[in-house]
N, C-alpha and C positions, 0 to 999 in steps of 0.2 A: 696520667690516668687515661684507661684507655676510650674509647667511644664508647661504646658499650656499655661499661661503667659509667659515662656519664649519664648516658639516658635512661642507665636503672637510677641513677641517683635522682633524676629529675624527676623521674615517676613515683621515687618512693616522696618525692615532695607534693608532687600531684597531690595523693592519694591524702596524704596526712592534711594537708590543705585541706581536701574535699571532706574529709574524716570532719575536721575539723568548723568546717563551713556547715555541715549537717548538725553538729552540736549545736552552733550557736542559733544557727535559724531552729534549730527547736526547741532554742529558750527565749529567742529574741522575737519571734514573730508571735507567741501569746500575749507576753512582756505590753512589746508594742500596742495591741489589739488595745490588751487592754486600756492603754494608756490613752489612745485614741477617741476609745468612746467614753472613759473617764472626762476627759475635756468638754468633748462635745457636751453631753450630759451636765457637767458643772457650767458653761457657758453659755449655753440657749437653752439653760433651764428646760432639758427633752429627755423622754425616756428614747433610749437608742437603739434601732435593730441594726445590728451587722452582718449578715448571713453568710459571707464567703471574705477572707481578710488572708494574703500571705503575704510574706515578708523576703527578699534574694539578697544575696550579695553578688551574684554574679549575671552579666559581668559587671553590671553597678550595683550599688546598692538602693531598694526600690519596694513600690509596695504596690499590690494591686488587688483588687477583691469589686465588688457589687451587691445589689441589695442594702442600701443604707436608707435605715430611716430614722427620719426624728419627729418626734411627736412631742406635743405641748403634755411637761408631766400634771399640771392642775388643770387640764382640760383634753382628758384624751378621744372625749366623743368626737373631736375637729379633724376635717383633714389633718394629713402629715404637713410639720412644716417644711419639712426638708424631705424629700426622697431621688435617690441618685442609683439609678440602673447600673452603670460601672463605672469603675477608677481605674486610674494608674499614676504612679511618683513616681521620682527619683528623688535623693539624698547623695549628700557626703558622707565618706566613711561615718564622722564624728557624729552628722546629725543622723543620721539612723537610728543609731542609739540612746535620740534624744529624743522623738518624735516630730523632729522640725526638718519639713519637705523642700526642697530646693523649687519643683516644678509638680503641682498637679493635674492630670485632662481628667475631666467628668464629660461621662454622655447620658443622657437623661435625667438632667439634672429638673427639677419642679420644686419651686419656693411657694409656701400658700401662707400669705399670713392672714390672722382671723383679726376678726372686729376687734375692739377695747370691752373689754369688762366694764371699767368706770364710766360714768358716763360725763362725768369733768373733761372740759378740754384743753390739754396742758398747753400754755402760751408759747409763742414761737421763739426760740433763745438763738441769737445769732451766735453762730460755730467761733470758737472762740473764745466766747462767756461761760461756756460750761463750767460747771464745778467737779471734777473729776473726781471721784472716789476712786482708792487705789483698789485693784483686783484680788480677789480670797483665793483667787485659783492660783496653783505654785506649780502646776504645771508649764511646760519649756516646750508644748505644743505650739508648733508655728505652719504656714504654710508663705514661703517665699513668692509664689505666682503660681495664680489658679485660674485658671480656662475652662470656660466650658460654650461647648455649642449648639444649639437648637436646643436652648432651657428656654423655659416656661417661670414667667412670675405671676401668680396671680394673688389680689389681693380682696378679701370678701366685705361688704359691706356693711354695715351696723344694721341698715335698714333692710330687712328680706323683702323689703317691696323693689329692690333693687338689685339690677344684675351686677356680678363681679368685674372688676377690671382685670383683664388679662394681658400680657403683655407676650410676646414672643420673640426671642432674642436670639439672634442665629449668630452669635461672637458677646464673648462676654470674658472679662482679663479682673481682676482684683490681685492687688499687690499685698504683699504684709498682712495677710491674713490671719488673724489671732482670734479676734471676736470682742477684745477685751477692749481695742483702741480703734481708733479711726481706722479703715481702710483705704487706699485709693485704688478706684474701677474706673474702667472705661468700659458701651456697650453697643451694641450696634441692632436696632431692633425696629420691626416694622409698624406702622402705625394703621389702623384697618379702615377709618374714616376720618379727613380725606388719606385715600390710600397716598403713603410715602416712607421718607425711612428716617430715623432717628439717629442720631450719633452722639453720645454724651458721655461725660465725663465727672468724678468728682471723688468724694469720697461719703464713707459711710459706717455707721456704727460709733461709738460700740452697742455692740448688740444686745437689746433690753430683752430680757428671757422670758420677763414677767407681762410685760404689753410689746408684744415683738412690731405692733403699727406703732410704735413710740419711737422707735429705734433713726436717728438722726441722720439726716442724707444733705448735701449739700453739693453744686457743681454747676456744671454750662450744658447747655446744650445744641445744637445745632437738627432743622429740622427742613425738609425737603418731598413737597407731595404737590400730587394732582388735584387742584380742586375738581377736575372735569370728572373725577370718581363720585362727587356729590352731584344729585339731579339737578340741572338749573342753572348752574354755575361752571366759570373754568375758567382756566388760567393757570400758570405755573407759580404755586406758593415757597417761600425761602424765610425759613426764620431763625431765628437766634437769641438767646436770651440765659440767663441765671436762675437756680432756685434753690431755696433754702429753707430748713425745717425738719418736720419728721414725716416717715412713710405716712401718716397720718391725715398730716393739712402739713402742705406746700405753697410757701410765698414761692409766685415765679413774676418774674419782668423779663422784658426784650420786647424784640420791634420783628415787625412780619413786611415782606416787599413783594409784593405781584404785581409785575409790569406788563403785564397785558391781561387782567381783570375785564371779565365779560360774561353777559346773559345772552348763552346762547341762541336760545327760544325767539327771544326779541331782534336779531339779528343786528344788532347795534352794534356800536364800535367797542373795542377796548382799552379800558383805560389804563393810569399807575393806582394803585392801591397802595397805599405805606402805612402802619400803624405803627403806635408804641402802646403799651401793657402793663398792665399788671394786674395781679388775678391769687387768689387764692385755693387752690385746688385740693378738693375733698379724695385723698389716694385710694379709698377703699371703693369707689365708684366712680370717677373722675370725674363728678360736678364739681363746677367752678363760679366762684364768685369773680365778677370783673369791674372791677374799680381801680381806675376806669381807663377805658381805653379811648386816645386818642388816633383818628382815623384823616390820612387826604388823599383824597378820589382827585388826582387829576391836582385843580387850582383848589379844590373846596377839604374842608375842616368840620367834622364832626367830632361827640364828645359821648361815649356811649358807658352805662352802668349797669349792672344787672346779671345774670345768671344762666348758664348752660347744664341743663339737669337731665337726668336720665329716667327712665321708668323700665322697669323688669318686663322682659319679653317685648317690646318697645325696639328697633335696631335703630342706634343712633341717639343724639343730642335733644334738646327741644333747646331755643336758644329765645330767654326774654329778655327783651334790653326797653332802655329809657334812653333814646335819643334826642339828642340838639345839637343845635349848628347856630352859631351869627356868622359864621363866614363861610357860607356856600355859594358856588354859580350854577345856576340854572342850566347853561350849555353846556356843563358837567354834567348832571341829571338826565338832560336831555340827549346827551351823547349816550348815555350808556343804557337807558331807557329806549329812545326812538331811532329808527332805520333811518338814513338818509342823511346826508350833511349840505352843508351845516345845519346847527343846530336849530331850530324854530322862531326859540328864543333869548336874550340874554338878560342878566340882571342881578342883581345880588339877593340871596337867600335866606332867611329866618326860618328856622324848623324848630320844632318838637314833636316828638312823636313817640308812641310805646310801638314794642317789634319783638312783633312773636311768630315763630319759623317752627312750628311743630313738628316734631318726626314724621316720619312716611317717606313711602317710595313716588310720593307725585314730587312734578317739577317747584322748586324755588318760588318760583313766580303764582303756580297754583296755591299753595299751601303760606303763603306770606300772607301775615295779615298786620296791618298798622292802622294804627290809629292817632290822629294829632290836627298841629296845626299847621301852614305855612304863610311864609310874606314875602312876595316877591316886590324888590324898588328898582326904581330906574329901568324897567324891564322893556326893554325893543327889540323887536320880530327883525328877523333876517329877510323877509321876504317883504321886499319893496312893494306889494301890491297888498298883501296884509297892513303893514306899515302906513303905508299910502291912506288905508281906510280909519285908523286909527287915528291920522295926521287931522282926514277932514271932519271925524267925528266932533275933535277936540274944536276946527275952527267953527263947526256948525251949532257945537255946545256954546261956544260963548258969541256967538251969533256978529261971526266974523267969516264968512265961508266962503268970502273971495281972498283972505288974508292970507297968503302964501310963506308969510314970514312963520308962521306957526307948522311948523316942521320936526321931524323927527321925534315928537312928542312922548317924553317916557310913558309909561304907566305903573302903576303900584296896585297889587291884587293881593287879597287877603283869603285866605279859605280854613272851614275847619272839612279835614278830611278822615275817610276810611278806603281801607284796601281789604278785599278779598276775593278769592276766586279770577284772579289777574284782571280784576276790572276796579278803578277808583272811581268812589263816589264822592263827590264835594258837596260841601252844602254853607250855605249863607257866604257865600265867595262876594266878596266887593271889590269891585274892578273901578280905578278909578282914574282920569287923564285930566286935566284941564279943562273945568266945565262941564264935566259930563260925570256919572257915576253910573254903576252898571250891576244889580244885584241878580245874581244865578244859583244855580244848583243842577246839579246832573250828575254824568258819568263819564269817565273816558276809560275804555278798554285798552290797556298797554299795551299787547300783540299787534293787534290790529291799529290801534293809534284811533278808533271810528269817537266823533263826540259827538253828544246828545247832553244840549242844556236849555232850561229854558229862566225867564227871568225878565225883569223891568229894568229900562233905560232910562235915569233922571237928566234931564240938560237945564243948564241955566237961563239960557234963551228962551223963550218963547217961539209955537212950531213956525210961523212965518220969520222968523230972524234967521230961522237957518235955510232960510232959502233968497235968492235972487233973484230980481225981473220981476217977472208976472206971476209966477209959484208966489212970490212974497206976498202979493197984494192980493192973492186967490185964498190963501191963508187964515190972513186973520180976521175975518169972522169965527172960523174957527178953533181959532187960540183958546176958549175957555175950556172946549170937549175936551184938551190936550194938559191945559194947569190942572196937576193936582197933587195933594201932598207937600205942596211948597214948592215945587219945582216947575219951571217955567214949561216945559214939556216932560211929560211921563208918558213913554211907551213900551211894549209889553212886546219882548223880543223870545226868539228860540234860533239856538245857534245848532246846528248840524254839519256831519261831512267828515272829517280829517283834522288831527291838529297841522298838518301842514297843509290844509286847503280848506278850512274853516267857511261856511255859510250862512250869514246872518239875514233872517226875515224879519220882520215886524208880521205881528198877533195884533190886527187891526181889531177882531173882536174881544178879544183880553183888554186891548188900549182903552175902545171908548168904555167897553165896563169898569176900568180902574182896578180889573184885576193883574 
């Protein structure tokens, strides 16, 4: 045969081919369409808009269109649940014909799911346990791996006093996409307070058509931000953790590590921050219950319970918690509190306290406010000239104040305190050493470190005991002005200055009144 002849012969196959290829795409790309939104519609219970859908064989076989939407069919006043600007697949010969896509990209992809109808809240069933019902649908719609980038999830609240959770998602992969069974996704999405980025994984569905917040998700996640994007605070946050449940309410756990944890404002040091978690998260507006989270700053152990809740129009968190500690150090506190090293003071810690961090655009430290109690024991000043005073207070309290053996004398202070506007107020504080007891109330400004306390000095001695020589015997005549209240001297002090440079006077007019 000659050349000629062969290339008409391949042309007249061309032709017939192409003849050919135009039939079936004009039976197979309605075919498909329909079959497509048949699914859809039978599986996320949606009425479906398709507006542009065609079908190639050439040179793969493939499918491309835009304008897809799905709407809740018993509720179509609601956003769309699904709306996707454009598509493209590919297929196998076979699966063309089947409606199961090898590979889909969506761009504009937006998931909105709406609140519950019911207002029952269905208990959390570990993945697993389900009781599967088999699917009505007899459709052979599949999608192999589906991509989409710069989608949008958002999900709307129950409570309209409450703004939506949005999520933005710039990489997002789901495997085995049916609708009917579990999926597995992977997605990579920004987080907008503290700004950082998300990376997780798991799977999900199958997809509840009828409460689509019902629809089951489980997986890991890994989590990476700035806290220096919230006012007050900074440090490089890294967390990690598991969660499981429905789009609805989310059990999560894992553990958060910020190794250099710091108030910038205060110009203090920074410390380790570690926690572990667990918390129950409300998906339709991302309040969260946290029970409970354990927390160590450095050497010290907190134990915190309580709530991160949202308010519409509001930007950000409000964050209440119910704190305590038996096992905190003071020069933890103090580190991460006060400028200067070392620390003031050291000692072991008792806390309780409620903590509430209100939204707003002011600093951390402006906007914190607590309320509680603390106990500090064993507690000794770093500064030997402080120390020093504390030493001779205790030997002039027990009316030994040449006794040099009474040294380094702990103390133990009691206080119930509040915090606001970056200034703590204590009150009924009892300070107390060997012989001596010390009852105060004031203030200390955190910034500035400045104190302002005033308050009565009880000593066991009598006021000539705590003196030597000729003060001793100058003294006591006076000794009765000074008993009162049961205690061998009672005087009436105000402490000013610095917590690192403290200045104690005696209120010689308060003393002899007995106020």
């Amino acid at each position: 045969m000659s050349r000629n002849r062969v290339l008409l012969v391949l042309a007249a196959i061309v032709l017939v081919l192409a003849a050919a290829s135009s039939v079936i795409i004009a039976r197979l790309g309605p075919r498909l369409r329909a079959e497509v939104v048949r699914a859809l519609e039978s599986r996320m219970d949606a009425a479906v808009t398709l507006e542009a859908f065609e079908a190639h064989l050439w040179p793969r076989p493939g499918v491309s269109g835009g304008g897809l939407t799905l709407r809740h069919r018993q509720r179509p006043d609601l956003q769309p649940l699904v709306s996707v600007r454009q598509f493209s697949g590919d297929a196998s010969w076979r699966g063309i014909f089947q409606a199961r896509l090898n590979a889909v990209a969506l761009d504009g992809l937006e998931v909105t799911i709406p609140p519950r109808r019911r207002q029952d809240m269905p208990s959390l069933v570990p993945r697993g346990n389900e009781i599967e019902e088999p699917p009505t649908d007899r459709s052979s719609f599949a999608i192999a791996r589906l991509t989409a980038t710069n989608a949008r999830l958002s999900i709307l609240p129950r409570n309209p006093a409450k703004d939506p959770m949005i999520f933005d998602i710039f990489a997002l992969e789901i495997l085995d996409l049916t609708l009917l069974a579990p999926s597995q996704f992977t997605a990579s999405l920004t987080n907008p307070v503290p700004v950082g980025y998300i990376e997780t994984s798991g799977r999900f569905g199958p997809w509840n058509g009828e409460e689509p917040s019902e629809t089951p998700v489980d997986g890991r996640f890994r989590f990476d931000a700035d806290l220096g994007s919230i006012k007050g605070i900074a440090g490089a946050l890294h967390a990690a953790g598991d969660f499981d449940g429905i789009i609805d309410r989310i059990a999560v756990s894992g553990t958060t590590d910020t190794p250099d944890f710091r108030i910038p404002k205060l110009k203090a040091a920074a410390l380790p921050l570690a926690t572990r978690f667990r918390a129950i998260v409300d998906g339709t507006n991302g309040d969260v219950q946290l029970d409970p989270v354990e927390a160590r700053l450095a050497k010290s152990r907190f134990v915190a319970k309580g709530f991160v809740v949202g308010t519409k129009g509001i930007k950000g968190k409000r964050v209440l918690l119910d704190v305590t500690s038996k096992d905190a150090r003071m020069e933890d506190i103090l580190r991460l509190t006060v400028r200067g090293q070392p620390p003031a003071m050291t000692g072991a810690v008792t806390l309780t306290t409620s903590f509430d961090l209100p939204q707003g655009s002011q600093d951390v430290i402006d906007k914190l406010r607590l309320s509680g109690s603390v106990t500090i024991a064993n507690a000794q000043f770093a500064s030997d000239s402080v120390q020093g005073k504390v030493d001779e207070l205790s030997r002039r309290a027990q009316g030994r104040p040449t006794d040099e053996g009474v040294a380094r004398v702990p103390s133990t202070i009691h206080a119930g305190f509040t915090m606001a506007r970056g200034t703590i107020s204590l009150n009924n504080i009892a300070y107390s050493v060997d012989g001596a007891t010390v009852d105060l109330a004031g203030a200390y400004a955190l910034e500035s470190g400045v104190l302002d306390f005033t308050g009565t000095v009880r000593l066991a001695a009598s006021a000539s005991e705590t003196q030597t020589g000729l003060r001793h015997f100058l003294l006591r005549p006076f000794d009765p002005l000074f008993r009162k209240g049961g205690a061998g001297t009672r005087l009436a002090v105000r402490i000013v200055g610095t917590v690192d440079q403290p200045k104690i006077g005696l209120d010689l007019g308060r003393t002899l009144k007995g106020r």
